[in-house]
MITORDREN-610758 format. One record per atom (N, C-alpha, C): residue in one letter; x, y, z. Coordinates in steps of 0.001 Angstrom, whole numbers, plus 500000, padded with zeros to 6 digits. Layout:
% MITORDREN-610758
AXYZ ...
% end
This chain:
% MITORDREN-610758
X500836498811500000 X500000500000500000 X500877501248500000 X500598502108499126 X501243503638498947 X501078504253500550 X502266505148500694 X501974505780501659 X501224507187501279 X500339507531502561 X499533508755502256 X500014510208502338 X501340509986502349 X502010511233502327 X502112511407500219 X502125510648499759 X502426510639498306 X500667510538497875 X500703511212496214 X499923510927495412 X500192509904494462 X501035510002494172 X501652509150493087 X501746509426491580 X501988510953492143 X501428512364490901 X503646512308490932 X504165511957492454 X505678512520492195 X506369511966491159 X506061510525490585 X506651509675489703 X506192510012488145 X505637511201487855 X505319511799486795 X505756512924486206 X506685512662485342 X508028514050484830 X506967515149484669 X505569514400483844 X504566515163483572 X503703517012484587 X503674515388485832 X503116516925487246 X504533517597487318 X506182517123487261 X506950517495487961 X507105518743487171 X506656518664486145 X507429519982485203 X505963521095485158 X504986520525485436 X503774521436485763 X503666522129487295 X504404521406488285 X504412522146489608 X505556522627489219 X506884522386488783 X508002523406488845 X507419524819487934 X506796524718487006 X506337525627486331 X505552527009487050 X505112526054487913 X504207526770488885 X504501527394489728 X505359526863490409 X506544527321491246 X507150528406490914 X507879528844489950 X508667529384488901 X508060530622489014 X506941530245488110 X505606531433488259 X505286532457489328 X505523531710490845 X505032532338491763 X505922532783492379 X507350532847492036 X508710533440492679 X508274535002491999 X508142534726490466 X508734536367490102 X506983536994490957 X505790536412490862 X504519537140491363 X504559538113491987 X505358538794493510 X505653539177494231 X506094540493492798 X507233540558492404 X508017541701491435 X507310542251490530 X506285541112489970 X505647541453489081 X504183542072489360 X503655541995490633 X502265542662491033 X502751544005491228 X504074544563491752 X504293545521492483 X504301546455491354 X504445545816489985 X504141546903488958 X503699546529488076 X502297546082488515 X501173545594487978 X501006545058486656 X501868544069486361 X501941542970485418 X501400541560485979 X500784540902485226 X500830539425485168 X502497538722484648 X502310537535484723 X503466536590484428 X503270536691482590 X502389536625482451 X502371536423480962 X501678537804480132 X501638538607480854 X502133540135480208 X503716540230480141 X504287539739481583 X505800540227481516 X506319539459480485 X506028538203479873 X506855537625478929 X506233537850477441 X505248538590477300 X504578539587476034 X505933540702476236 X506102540868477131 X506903542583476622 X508388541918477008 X508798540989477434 X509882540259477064 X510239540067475464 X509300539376475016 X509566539422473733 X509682540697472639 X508800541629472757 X508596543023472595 X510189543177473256 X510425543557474107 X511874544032474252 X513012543958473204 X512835542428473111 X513946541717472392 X513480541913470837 X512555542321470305 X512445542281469124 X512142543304468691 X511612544663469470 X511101545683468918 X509781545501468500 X509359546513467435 X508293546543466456 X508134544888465799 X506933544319466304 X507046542893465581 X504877542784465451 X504304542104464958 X502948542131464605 X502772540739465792 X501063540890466035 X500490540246466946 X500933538391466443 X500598538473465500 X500748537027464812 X502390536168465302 X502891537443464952 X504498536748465756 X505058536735466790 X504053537425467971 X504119537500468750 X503526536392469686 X502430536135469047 X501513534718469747 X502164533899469122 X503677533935467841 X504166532562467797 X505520531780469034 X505824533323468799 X507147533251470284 X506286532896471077 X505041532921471484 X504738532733473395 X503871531712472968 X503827531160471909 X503157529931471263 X501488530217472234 X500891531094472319 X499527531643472390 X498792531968471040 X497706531508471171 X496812531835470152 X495823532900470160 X495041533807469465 X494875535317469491 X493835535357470243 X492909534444470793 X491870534527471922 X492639534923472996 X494027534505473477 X494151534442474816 X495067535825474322 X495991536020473420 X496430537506473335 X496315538457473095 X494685538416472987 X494086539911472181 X494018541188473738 X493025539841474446 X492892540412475872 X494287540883476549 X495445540267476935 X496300540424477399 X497128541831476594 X497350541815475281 X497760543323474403 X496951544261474992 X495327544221474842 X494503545212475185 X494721545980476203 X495169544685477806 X495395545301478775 X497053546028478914 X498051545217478068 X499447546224477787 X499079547829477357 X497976547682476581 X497874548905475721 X497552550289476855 X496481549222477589 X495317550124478589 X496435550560479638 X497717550077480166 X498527550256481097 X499659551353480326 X499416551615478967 X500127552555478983 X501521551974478347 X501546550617477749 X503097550145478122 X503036549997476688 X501985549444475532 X502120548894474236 X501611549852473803 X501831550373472513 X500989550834470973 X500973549487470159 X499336549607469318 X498665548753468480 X498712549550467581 X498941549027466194 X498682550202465042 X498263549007463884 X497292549124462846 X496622548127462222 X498223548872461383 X497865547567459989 X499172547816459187 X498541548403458039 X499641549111457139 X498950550355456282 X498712549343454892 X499384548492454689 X499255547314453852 X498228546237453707 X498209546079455208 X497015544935455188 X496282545410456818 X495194545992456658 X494763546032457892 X494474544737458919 X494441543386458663 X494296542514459106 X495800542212460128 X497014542787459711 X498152542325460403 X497850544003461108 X498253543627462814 X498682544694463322 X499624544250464316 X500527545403463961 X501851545815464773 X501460546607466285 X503014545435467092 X502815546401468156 X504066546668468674 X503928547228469301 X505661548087469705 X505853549171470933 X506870548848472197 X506675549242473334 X506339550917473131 X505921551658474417 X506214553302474445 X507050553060475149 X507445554946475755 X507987554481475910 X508513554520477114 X507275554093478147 X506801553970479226 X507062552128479712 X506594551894478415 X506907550447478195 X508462549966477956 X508921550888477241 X510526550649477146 X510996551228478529 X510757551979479218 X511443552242480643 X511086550992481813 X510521550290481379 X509707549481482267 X511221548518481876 X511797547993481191 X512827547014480684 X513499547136481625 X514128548278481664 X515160548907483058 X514906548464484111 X513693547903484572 X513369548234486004 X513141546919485994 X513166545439485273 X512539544231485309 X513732543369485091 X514808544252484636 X515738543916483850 X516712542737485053 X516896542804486049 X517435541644486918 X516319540578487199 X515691540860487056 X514360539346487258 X515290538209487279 X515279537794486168 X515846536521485964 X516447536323486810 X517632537328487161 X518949537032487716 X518639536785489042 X517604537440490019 X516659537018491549 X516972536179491223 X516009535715490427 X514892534186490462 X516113533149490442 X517449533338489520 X518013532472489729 X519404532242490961 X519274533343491471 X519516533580493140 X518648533003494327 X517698533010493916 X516402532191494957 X516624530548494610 X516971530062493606 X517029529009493469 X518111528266493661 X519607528489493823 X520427528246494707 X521067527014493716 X521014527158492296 X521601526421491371 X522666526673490613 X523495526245490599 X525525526372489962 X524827527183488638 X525781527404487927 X525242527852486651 X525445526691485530 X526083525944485821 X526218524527485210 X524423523586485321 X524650523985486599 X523102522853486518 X521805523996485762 X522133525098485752 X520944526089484689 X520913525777483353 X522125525628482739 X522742525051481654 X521889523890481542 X522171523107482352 X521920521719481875 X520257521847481590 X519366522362482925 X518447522492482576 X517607522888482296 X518227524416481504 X517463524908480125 X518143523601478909 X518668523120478683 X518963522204477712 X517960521188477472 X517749520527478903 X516850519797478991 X514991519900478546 X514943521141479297 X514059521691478637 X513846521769477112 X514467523037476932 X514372522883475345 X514325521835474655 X514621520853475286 X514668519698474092 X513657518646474680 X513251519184475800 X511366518185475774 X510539518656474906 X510524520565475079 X509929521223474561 X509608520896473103 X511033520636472580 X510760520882470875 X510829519181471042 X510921518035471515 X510676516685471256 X508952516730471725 X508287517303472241 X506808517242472482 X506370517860471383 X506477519200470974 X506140519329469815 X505696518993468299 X507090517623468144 X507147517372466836 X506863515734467379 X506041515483468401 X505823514230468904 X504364513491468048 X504035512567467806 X502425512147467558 X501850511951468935 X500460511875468575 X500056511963470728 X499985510407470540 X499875510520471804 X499997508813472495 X498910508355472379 
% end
């Protein structure tokens, strides 16, 4: 008989990488309420950082979101003052978005995140290495996987 301290959820890479995820999530929460972002606004204007001027479409491809869940989330970048939306003069169907630059000062101020988070976690930089590697390569082996 299992002991009742376990679910039997621990022997599943599956929960393990959905509670670390979670986990993860709720370290930066604290940094990120205090200037009123969500987790997945901050990694909308992560990408926006790193790319500049880029359209919604390529934007929901980096955060692999689809435009139900990023229309709302832009709307509220926009409403905070941090994004411009501009339809495109070519094709009104593609629209561009691109920090202010309220939104670009915001970079400055978010800009050690990572580096906390990976201070709170108390891991060599060898074992970060290893497991962003690891990652990435569930990531893109789930991807190009057939389902079970």
């Amino acid at each position: 008989m299992a002991g009742t301290d376990t679910t039997g959820l621990e022997q599943m890479i599956c929960f393990e990488l959905h509670a670390a995820s979670r986990a993860m999530t709720s370290l930066y929460r604290p940094a990120l309420e205090a200037l009123g972002l969500t987790y997945p606004q901050y990694l909308a204007l992560r990408v926006i950082w790193h790319r500049g001027r880029l359209t919604v479409r390529d934007l929901g491809a980096a955060l692999r979101l689809d435009s139900g869940t990023l229309s709302p989330l832009l709307k509220r970048l926009e409403h905070q003052g941090l994004i411009h939306r501009q339809r495109g003069t070519d094709d009104e169907r593609t629209v561009w978005i691109s920090p202010t630059p309220a939104g670009a000062a915001l970079e400055h101020r978010v800009a050690d995140l990572p580096h906390r988070l990976a201070c709170a976690l108390d891991l060599t930089i060898e074992e970060f290495t290893q497991l962003h590697h690891l990652l990435t390569r569930i990531r893109g082996a789930a991807a190009t996987a057939s389902t079970i």
